[in-house]
N, C-alpha and C positions, 0 to 999 in steps of 0.2 A: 749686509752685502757679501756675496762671496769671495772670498779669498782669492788675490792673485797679488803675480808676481811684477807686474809692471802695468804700467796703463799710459798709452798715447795714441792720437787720435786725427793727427794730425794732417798726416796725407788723404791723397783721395781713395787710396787702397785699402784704407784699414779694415780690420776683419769685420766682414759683415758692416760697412758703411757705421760701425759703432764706436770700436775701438780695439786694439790690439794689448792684449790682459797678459799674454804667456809668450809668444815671441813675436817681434816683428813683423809683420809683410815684408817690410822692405829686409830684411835677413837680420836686423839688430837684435842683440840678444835684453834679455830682461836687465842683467846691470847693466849695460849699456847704457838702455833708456833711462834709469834710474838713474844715472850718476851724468848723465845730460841733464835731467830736472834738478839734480844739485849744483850742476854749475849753471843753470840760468838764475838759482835762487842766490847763489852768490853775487850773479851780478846785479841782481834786482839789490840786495845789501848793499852795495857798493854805490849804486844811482841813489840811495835812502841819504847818502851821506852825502853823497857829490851833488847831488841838485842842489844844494846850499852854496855853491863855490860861482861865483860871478864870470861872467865871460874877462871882465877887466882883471879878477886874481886869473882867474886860466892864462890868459896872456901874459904874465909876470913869471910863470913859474910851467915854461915849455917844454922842456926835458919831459917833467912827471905829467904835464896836459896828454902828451903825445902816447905816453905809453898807456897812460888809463884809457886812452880816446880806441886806441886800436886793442887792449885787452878786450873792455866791454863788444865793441861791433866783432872783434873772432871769436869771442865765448859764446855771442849770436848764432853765427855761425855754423860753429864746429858742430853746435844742435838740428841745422837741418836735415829736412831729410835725405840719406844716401850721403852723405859728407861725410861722418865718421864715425868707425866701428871700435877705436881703437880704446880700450878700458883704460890702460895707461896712461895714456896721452889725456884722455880729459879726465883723467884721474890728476893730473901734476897740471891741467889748468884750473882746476878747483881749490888747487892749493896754492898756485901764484896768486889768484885773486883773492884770497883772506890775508896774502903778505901786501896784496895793492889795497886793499882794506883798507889796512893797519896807516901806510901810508897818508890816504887820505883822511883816516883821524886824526891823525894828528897835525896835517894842515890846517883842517876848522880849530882845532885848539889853538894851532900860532896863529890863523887868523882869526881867534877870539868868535867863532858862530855856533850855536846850537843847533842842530839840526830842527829839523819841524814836524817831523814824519816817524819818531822812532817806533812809539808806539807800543803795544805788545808784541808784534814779531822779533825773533829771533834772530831774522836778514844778519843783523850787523852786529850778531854775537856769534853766530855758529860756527864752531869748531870741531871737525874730525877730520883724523889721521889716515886712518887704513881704508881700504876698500868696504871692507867689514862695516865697520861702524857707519861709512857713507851711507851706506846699501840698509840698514835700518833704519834711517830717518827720511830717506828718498820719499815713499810713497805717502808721509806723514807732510808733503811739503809740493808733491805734483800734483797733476790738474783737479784731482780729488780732491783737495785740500780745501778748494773750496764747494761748500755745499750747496748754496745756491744756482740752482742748474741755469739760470739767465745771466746772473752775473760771472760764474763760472765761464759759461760762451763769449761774452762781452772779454773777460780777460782774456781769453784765449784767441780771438780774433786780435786782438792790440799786440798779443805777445808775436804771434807768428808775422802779423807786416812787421812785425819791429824786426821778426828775422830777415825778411827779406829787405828790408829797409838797412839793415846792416851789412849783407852782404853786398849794395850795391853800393854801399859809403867803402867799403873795404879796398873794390878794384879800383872806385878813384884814387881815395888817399895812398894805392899801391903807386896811381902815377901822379903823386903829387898836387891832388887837388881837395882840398879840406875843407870844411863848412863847420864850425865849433858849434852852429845854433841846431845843427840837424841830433847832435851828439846829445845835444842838452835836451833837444825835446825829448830823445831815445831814452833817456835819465829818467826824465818827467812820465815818461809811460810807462815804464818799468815799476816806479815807485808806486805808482797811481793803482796796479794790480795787485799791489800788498797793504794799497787802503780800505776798511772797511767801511769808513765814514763817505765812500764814494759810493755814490747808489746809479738806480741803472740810468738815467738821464743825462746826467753824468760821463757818463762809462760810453753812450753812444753820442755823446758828443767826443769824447777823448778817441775813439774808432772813426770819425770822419776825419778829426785831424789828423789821425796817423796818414791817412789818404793823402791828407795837403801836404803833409812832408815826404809822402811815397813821389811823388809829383817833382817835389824840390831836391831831393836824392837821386832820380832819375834823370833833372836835369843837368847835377852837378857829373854825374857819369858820363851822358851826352857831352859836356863841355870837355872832360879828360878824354874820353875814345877820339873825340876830332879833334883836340888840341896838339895831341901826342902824334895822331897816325894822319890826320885831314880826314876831309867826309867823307864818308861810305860813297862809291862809285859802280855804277851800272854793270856786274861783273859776271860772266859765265866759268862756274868752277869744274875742275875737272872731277869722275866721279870716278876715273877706272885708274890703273897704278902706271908708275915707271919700273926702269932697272932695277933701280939703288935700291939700297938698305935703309929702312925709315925708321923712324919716331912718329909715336900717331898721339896725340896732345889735346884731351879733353876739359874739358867743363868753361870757364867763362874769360880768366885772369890777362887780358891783352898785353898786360905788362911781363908776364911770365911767356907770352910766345915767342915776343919781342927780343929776350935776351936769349932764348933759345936757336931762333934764327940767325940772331948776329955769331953764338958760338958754333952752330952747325956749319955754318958757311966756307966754301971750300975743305971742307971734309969730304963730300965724296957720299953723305947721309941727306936723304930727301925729309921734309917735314911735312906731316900728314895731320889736319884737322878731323877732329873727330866730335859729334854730336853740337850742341852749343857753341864750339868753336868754330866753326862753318862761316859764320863773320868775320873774322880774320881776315880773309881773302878781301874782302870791301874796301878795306882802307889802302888808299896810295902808299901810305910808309910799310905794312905788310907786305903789301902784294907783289911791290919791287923787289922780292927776296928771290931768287928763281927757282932756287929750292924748295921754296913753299908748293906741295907741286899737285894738290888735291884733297879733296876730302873723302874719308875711309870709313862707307859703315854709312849706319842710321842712327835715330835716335839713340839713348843710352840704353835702352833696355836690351837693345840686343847685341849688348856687349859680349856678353858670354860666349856665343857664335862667332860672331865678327875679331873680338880678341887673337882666338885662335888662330884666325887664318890670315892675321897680319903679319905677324912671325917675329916683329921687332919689340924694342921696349916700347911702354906707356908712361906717359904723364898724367896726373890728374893735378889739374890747378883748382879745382872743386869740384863741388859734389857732383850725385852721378853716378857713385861708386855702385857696379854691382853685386855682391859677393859671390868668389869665384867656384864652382863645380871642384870637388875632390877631385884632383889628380890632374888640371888644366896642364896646360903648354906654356900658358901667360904667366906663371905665378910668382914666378920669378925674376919677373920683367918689368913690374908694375913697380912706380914712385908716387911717392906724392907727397905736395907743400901746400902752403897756405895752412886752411882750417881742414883740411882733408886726412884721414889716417887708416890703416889696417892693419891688424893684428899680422907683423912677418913682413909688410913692404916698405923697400929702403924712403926714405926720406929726404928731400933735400930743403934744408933750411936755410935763409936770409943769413947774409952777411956784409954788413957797411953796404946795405942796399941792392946788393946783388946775388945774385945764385947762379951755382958753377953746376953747369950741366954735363959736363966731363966725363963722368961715370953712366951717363946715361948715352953718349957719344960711342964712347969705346964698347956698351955693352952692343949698339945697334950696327957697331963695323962688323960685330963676328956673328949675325944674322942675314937671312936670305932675306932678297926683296918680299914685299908684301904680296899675296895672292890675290890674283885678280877676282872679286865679285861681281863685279857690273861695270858697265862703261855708260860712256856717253858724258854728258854735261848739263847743270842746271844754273840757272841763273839766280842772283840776286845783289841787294846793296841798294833797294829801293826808302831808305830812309830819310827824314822831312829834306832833308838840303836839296837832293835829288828827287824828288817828288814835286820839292817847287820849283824847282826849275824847268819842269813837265806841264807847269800846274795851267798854265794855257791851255792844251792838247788835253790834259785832261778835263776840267771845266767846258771845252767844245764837244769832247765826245760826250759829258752828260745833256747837254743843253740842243744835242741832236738827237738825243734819244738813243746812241751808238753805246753809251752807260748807261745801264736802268740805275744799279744798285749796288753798293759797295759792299762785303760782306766781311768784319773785323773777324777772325779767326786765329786768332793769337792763341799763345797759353802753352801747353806741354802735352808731350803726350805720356805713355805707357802702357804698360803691359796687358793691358783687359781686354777679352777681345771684344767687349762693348763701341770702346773705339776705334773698330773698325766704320761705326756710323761717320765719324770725320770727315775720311775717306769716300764713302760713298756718296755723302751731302755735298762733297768739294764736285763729285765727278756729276751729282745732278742739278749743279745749278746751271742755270738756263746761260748762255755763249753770249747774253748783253751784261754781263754781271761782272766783277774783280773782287778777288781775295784780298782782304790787306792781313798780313800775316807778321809775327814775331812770337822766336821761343820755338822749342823742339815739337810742339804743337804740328810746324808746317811737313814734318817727315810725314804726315800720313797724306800730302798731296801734294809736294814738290816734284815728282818725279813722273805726275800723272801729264797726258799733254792736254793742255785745255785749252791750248794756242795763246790769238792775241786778236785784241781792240786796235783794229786800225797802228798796229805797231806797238801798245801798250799792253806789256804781258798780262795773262788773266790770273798771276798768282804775282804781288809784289810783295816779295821778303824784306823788311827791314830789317830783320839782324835775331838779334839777341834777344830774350824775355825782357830785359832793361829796356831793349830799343821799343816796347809798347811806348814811352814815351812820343818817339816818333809818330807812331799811331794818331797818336791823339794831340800834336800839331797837325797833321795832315788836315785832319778833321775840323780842330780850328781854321787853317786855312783855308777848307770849302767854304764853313760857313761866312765867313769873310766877305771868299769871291762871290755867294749867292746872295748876300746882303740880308743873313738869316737873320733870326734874334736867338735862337736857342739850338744848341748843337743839333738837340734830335728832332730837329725838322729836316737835319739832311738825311739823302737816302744810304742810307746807311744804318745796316743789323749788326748786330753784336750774337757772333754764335762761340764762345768761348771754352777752351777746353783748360782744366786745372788740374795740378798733382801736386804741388807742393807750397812753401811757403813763398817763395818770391814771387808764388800767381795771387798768393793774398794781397800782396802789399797793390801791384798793377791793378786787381778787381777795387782795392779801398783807393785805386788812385783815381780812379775812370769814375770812379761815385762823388767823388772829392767835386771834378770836373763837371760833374752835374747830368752824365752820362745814366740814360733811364733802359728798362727795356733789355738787359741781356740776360741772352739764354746760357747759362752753368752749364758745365757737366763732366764725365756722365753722371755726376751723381753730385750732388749739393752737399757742402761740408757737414761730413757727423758733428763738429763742432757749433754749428747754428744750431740752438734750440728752439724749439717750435717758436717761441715770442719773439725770438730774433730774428730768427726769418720771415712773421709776420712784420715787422719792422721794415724789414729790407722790402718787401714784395709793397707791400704798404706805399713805401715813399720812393722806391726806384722801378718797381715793377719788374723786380728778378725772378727769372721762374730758370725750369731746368729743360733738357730735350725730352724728346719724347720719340716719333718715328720721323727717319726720313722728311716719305712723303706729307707726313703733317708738320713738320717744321719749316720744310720748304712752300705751304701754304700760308704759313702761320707767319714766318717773317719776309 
């Protein structure tokens, strides 16, 4: 095999739909990526050792529960894509995690247990210091590592919903809402990708279950977003700016805007959502902030542009990150917490639960208000609570014929201009038809006017990539009211767009669900090997787009 310097594969941009060997797409440098594949092999070590531990000792011994429960789900994390660039930073969580290791063996010794799984790997022996040393065993232990090219895709499918599966455990347990069984299954699949005695039957039953817990992680999220703020409500946000001097506040963490607006407050600083955070505005406890005063920009990727002609500080609560042009205006202005990092931007980290947004206050008093890009306003906040309670009007308008066909359009978008197909497939479907939408996916046709069904918009946002959940009660719902037996008898396509790993976890949740028939794209993961995608097409009937006018035939 030819010599390279790194190898991941994992988004949908990778070089040449194969894998990126020498730098990034997304701007990651080769150790970077390399010393991300060391700290997930850490935590797969750590799961080798802790799946042994009983939910009843976990309860006994809560202090060390809590910290391993949230090391492993941000060591997830901090590996997705666009969350962090920072060598250091997951250089010193690679190293917390062989000191959380260490911890955990020696709980199975007071509690007298053998592990079951040690094995010949290494997992729960590896030890190095420097960067150096990391950076030599990296590609002896990434995706390469394993050579069978079916089982290899099979782990790599389980590893990535297990990312997106962790970062949606992260925002809840940020607000207080924990599931110890979701943690243990994350354990249980981690370990299972460093068994060899695990074969492919196996391995695709252990990828449906990540599904069932992408399902049950998405609802324990759903229950913190509306526990904490109440349910998303019917909300037209604004798109163009005010006065004041803002904060514009990216990626997902509701609990991170939340103490931002409580400290903005009466300061005289506007708060501005930016890409994935656009659902913020939905919830009653949000929204009553009056400083909350719009959303700034599009999707992530065009931060670059839009950055600039904000003129205030950034937050990044996740990923998302783009990295910035030599010589920006922004550079200097950018934070970021959670699992998020960059080489040079300041940080704000947790303390006794809270984070002092103070410094990011005082820096956006001594900046100009934000530049106007566009005006106007879009609507959303159409998530399951709010949808059932439509769910009359809706159910009459399919049952007159005023709904033909519902069209899920969920997922993410980015930078290719392939996706501009989104866009054009949004703007040609036929005027008896509705979008059901979630995820930054909906930037390439929220802003298009496609009007409305007898008062019900032809584009309903539910929220966030998490909120697909929503999606897919909705969907339970119809079939309910139409006294269906099987979801995909209702009218209802799946045209899906993906880019990273939290569209894994949603795609294995909606197969979980027993959801057949969606169309991927633009382009079907480099990580499916031919046998596993004949699997997928086999028993879900997944296939990818193609044109337009033939998709819109076709579905």
């Amino acid at each position: 095999m030819e010599k390279i310097s790194m190898f991941c594969f994992q988004c949908q941009e990778t070089a040449g739909n194969k894998g990126c060997s020498v730098v990034g797409v997304c701007g990651k440098k080769a150790t970077t990526s390399n010393l991300q594949d060391l700290l997930i092999y850490t935590a797969k070590g750590i799961a080798i050792l802790r799946e042994n531990i009983s939910l009843e000792n976990r309860k006994n011994n809560r202090e060390l529960n809590s910290e391993i429960d949230y090391y492993l789900t941000n060591a997830l994390f901090v590996t997705i894509t666009n969350a962090n660039f920072d060598d250091n930073m997951i250089q010193k969580e690679i190293l917390k995690g062989l000191k959380i290791r260490e911890k955990v063996k020696n709980q199975l010794i007071q509690l007298e247990i053998e592990p079951k799984r040690l094995k010949s790997h290494d997992a729960t022996t590896f030890v190095a210091e420097t960067l150096e040393e990391m950076n030599k065993k990296s590609l002896n232990i990434g995706v390469l590592s394993t050579e069978n090219e079916d089982i290899r895709s099979l782990r790599e499918v389980i590893t990535y919903g297990l990312k997106g599966m962790a970062a949606y455990y992260e925002h809840a347990a940020n607000l207080g809402y924990e599931k110890e069984e979701i943690v243990m299954f994350i354990e249980k699949a981690l370990a299972s990708t460093l068994d060899d005695s695990i074969g492919l039957n196996e391995l695709v039953g252990l990828t449906l279950e990540t599904g069932k817990y992408g399902v049950d992680v998405m609802a324990l999220l759903d229950s913190a977003n509306t526990g904490k703020f109440g349910n998303p409500e019917i909300t037209e946000v604004n798109i163009g700016v005010g006065k004041n001097p803002g904060i514009l506040i990216s990626g997902h963490d509701l609990n991170d805007i939340v103490q931002l607006l409580e400290q903005t407050e009466g300061t005289g600083v506007d708060v501005y959502t930016h890409s994935e955070m656009l659902p913020a505005h939905y919830y009653p406890e949000l929204k009553k902030y009056k400083h909350l005063v719009g959303n700034y920009g599009n999707a992530w990727w065009k931060q670059k542009e839009e950055f600039e002609t904000f003129n205030g500080p950034i937050v990044f609560t996740t990923n998302c990150i783009v990295p910035p042009k030599a010589g920006s205006t922004y550079e200097g202005k950018v934070f970021t917490t959670n699992a998020t990092g960059f080489p040079g931007w300041k940080r704000i980290e947790e303390k006794d639960g809270k984070k002092d947004f103070s410094e990011v206050i005082e820096l956006a008093k001594s900046c100009k208000a934000p530049t106007e890009i566009e005006t106007g306003k879009i609507v959303g906040g159409f998530a399951h609570n709010q949808v059932f309670a439509l769910a009359d009007k809706v159910v009459d308008a399919v049952k007159s014929g005023a709904i033909r066909r519902f069209y899920v359009m969920a997922g993410c978008d980015g930078r290719m201009k392939s996706r501009d197909y989104y866009t054009e497939f949004a703007a040609n479907l036929p005027k008896d038809t509705v979008i059901l939408t979630a995820g930054c996916a909906k930037y390439k046709y929220n802003k298009l006017n496609l009007g409305d069904i007898g008062g019900i918009p032809r584009v309903l946002d539910a929220g966030q990539c998490n909120d697909s959940y929503s999606l897919a009660l909705i969907a339970l719902k119809l079939k309910e009211a139409f006294q269906l037996n099987d979801i995909n008898e209702l009218p209802i396509a799946y045209n899906i767009a993906w880019y990273e790993q939290k569209a894994v976890i949603v795609l294995l949740a909606l197969l979980h669900l027993g959801v057949k028939n969606i169309h991927l794209g633009p382009t079907i993961p480099a990580f499916l090997s031919g046998n596993v995608l004949n699997v997928l097409i086999e028993n879900f009937n997944i296939g990818t787009i193609s044109t337009v006018e033939e998709d819109l035939k076709s579905l």
